[in-house]
C-alpha positions as CSV (number, residue, x, y, z in Angstrom):
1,X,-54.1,90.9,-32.9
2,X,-56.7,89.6,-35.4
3,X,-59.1,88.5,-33.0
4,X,-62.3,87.8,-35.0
5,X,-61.7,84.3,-36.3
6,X,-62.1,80.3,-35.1
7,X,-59.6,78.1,-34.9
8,X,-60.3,74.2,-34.5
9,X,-58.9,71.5,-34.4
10,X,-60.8,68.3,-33.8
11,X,-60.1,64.2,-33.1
12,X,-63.3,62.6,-33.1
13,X,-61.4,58.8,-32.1
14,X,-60.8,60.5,-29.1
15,X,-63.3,62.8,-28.7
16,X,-62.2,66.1,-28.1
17,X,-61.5,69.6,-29.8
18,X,-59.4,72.4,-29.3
19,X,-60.4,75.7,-30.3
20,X,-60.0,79.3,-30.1
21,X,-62.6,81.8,-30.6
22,X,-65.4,79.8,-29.9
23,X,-66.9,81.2,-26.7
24,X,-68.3,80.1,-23.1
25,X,-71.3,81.5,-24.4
26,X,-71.5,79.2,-27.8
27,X,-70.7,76.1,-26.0
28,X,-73.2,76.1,-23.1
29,X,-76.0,77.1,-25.4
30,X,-74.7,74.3,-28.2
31,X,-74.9,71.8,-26.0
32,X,-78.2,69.3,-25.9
33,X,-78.4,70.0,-21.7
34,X,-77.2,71.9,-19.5
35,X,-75.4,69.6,-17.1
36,X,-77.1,69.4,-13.2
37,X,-73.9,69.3,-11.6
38,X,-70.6,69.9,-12.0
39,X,-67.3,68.8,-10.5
40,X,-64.7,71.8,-10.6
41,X,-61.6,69.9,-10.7
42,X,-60.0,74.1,-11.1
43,X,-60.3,73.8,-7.4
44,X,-62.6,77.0,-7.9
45,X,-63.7,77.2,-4.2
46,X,-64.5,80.9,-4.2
47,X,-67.4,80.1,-7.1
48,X,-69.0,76.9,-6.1
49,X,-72.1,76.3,-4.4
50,X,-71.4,72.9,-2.7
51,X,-68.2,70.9,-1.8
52,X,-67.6,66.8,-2.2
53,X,-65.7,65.7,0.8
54,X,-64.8,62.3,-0.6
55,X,-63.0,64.2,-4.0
56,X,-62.1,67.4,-2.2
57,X,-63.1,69.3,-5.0
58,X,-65.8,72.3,-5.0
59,X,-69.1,71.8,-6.9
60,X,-71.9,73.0,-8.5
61,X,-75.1,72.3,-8.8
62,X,-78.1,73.0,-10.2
63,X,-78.5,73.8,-14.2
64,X,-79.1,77.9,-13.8
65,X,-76.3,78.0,-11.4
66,X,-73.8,76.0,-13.9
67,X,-75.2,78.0,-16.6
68,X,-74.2,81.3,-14.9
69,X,-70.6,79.9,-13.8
70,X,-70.2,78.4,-17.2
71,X,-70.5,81.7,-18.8
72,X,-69.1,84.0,-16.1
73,X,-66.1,81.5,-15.2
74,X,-63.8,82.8,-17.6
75,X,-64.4,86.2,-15.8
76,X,-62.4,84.5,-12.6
77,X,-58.5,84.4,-11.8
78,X,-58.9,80.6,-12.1
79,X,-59.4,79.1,-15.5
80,X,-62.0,77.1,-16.0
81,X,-61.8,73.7,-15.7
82,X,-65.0,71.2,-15.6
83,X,-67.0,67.9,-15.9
84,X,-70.4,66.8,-15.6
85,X,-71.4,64.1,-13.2
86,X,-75.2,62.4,-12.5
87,X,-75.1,62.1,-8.6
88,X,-72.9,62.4,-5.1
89,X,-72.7,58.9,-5.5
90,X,-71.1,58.2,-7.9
91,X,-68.8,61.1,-7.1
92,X,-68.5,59.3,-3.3
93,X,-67.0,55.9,-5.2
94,X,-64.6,57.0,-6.7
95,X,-61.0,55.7,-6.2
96,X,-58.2,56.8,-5.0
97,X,-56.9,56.5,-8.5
98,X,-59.6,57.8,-10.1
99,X,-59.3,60.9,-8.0
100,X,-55.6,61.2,-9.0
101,X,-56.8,60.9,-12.3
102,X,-58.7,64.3,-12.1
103,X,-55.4,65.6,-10.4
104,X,-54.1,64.6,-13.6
105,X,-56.2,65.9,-15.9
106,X,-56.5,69.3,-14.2
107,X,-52.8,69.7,-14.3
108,X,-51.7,68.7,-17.2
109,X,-54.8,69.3,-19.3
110,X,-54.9,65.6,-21.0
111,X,-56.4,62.6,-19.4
112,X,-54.3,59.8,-18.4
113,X,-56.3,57.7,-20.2
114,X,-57.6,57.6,-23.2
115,X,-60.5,60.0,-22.5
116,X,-61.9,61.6,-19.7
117,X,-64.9,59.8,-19.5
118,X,-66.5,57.6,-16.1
119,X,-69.0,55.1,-16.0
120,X,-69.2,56.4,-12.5
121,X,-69.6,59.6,-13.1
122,X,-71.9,59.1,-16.0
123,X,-70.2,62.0,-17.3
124,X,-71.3,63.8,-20.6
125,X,-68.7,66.8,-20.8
126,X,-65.0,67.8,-20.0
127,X,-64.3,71.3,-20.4
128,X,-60.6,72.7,-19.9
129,X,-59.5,76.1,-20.3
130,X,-56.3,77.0,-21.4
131,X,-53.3,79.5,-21.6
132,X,-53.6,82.1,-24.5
133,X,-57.3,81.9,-25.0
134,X,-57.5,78.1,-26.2
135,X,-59.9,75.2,-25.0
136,X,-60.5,71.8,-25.2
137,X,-64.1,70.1,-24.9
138,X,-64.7,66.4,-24.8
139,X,-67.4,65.2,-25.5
140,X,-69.2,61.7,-25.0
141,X,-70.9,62.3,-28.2
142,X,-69.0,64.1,-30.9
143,X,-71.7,65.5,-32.5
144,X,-72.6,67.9,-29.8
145,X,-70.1,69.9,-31.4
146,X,-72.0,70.6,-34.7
147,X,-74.2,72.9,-33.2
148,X,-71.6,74.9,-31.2
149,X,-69.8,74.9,-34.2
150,X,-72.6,76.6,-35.9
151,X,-73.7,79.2,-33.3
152,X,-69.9,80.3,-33.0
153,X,-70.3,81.2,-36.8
154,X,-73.2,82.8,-36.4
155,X,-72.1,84.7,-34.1
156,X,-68.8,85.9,-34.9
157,X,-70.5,86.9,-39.0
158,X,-72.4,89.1,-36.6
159,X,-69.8,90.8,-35.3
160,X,-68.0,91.6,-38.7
161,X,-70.5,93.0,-40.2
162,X,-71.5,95.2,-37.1
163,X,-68.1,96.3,-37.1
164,X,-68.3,97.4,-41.0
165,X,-71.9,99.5,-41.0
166,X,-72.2,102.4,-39.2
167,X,-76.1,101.7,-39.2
168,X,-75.9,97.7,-39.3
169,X,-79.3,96.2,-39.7
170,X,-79.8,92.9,-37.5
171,X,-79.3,89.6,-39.6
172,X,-81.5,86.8,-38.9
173,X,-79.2,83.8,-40.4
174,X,-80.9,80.6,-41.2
175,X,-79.3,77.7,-40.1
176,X,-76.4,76.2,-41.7
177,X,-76.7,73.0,-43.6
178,X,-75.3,70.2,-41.9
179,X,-73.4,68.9,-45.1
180,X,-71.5,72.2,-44.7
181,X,-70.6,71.6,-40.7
182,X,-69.5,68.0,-41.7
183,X,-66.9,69.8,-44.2
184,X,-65.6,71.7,-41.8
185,X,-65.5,69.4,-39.3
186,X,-63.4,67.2,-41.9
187,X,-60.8,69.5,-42.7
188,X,-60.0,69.9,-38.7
189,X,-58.4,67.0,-37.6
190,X,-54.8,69.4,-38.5
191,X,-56.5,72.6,-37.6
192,X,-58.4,75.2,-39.9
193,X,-59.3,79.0,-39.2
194,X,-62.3,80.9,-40.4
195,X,-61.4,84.4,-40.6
196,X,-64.2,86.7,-40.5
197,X,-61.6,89.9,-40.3
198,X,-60.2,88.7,-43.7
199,X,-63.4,88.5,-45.0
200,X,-65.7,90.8,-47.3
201,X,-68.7,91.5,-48.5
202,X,-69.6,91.4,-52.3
203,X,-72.7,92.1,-53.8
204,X,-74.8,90.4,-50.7
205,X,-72.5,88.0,-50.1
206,X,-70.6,87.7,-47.1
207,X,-67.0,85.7,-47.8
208,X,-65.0,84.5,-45.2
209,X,-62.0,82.7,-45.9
210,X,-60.4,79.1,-44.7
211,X,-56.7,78.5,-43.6
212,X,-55.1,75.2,-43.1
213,X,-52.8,75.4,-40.3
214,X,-49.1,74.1,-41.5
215,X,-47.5,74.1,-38.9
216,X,-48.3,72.4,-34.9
217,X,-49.9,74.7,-33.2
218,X,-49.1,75.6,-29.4
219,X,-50.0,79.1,-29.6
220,X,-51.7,82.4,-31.1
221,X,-50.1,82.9,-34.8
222,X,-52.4,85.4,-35.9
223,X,-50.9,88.4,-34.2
224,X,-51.5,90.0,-37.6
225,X,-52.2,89.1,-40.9
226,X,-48.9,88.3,-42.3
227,X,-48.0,86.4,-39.3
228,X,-51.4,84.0,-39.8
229,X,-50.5,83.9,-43.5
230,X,-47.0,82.6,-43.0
231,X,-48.6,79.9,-41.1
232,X,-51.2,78.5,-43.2
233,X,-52.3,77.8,-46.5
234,X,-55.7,78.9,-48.4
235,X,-58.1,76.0,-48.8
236,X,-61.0,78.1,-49.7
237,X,-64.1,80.1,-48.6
238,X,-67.2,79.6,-46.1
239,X,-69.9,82.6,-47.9
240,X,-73.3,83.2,-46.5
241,X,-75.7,85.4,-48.9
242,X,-77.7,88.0,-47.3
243,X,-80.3,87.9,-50.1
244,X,-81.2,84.1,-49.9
245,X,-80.1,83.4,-46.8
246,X,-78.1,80.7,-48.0
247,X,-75.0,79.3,-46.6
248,X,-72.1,77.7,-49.2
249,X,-68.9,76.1,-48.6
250,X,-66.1,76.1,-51.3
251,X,-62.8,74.0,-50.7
252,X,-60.2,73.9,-53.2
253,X,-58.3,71.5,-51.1
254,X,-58.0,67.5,-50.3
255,X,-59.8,66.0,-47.4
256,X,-57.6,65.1,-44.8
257,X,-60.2,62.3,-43.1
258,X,-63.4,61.1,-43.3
259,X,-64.8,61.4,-39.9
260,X,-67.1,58.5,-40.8
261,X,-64.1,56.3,-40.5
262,X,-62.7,57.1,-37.3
């Protein structure tokens, strides 16, 4: 299976992605804060550090503690399933319907409503794990995803080209340019990959190419390179250069939506 690639596919109405590829790792070190507490609505008993009576769901709290669980929950036989909240009272008001709404939610992976969020909760993040290595993140504000978005790249460039050099010096990237992110981000509302095991490097230049996805996806289609190529379509080529440490985006397709408008 090609497994050095992102897939995304965001709605910014509704505030949420779904991606594969992008990490535990990336996402609790994109985000602005670390969350205090968190209410495991994976029923992830055997993990927490606390228990809310009124919910009947485990917690945990404390920032290091969610850090660690963040990144090591994957790790578990449960998958991991999450939001924020600001204090045990809020948590303590809740409904009975609002509680079945996290019932809902951890079930079926969708919110009943519109989005996940609660003005009781004050909650920031929704994080759900899913079968065949995909996730979907909500988040209160959309652009938290820029910069998880940008570490994931990093990251997985870092990987190809360890993978390539037998002696692999350490690349120090420089941040990519917003404009760039925004492009991206664009073209996602039907899903794109970035396929750093297609890619190659040329005279300093690191190429990675785009896909569109074509058709809904529900599951892995990049078993192998044919099989991702039967399902999507070229629409051009993310290249960092090594020399000037510049990043540059090239499409050679139409914008689907301008996120400004949503």
């Amino acid at each position: 299976m090609l497994t050095n690639l992102i897939y995304l596919k965001v709605n910014p109405l509704d505030r949420f992605t779904i991606t594969w590829g992008i990490s535990a790792g990336d996402y609790i070190n994109g985000i602005s804060k670390i969350p205090q507490n968190i209410l495991m609505i994976n029923d992830d008993v055997e993990n927490s550090n606390s228990f809310n009576v009124h919910t009947k769901f485990p917690t945990i709290t404390g920032r290091s503690q969610v850090r660690n669980y963040v990144i090591q929950g994957q790790k578990t036989n449960l998958l991991p399933k999450w939001m924020d909240y600001q204090t045990k009272d809020g948590l303590d008001s809740l409904s009975d319907d609002e509680i079945a709404d996290l019932l809902y939610l951890a079930h079926m992976d969708v919110p009943r409503q519109r989005n996940p969020f609660s003005v009781k909760l004050g909650n920031e993040y929704v994080y759900l794990g899913g079968s065949n290595g995909f996730t979907r993140f909500y988040f209160r504000n959309f652009q938290e995803l820029d910069h998880i978005l940008e570490l994931s790249i990093k990251r997985h460039l870092r990987h190809q080209r360890n993978n390539k050099r037998i002696f692999a010096r350490p690349i120090q990237m420089k941040d990519i340019n917003p404009e760039i992110l925004k492009d991206l981000l664009r073209f996602s509302v039907n899903g794109i990959i970035i396929a750093f095991e297609l890619g190659q490097e040329v005279r300093r230049q690191v190429q990675m190419p785009l896909f569109r996805v074509t058709k809904r996806q529900t599951k892995v289609i990049w078993g192998n390179e044919n099989q991702l190529l039967a399902n999507t379509e070229p629409i051009g080529m993310l290249t960092y250069n090594t020399l000037s440490n510049k990043w540059s985006l090239e499409l050679n397709a139409k914008v689907e939506q301008d996120l400004n408008n949503l």
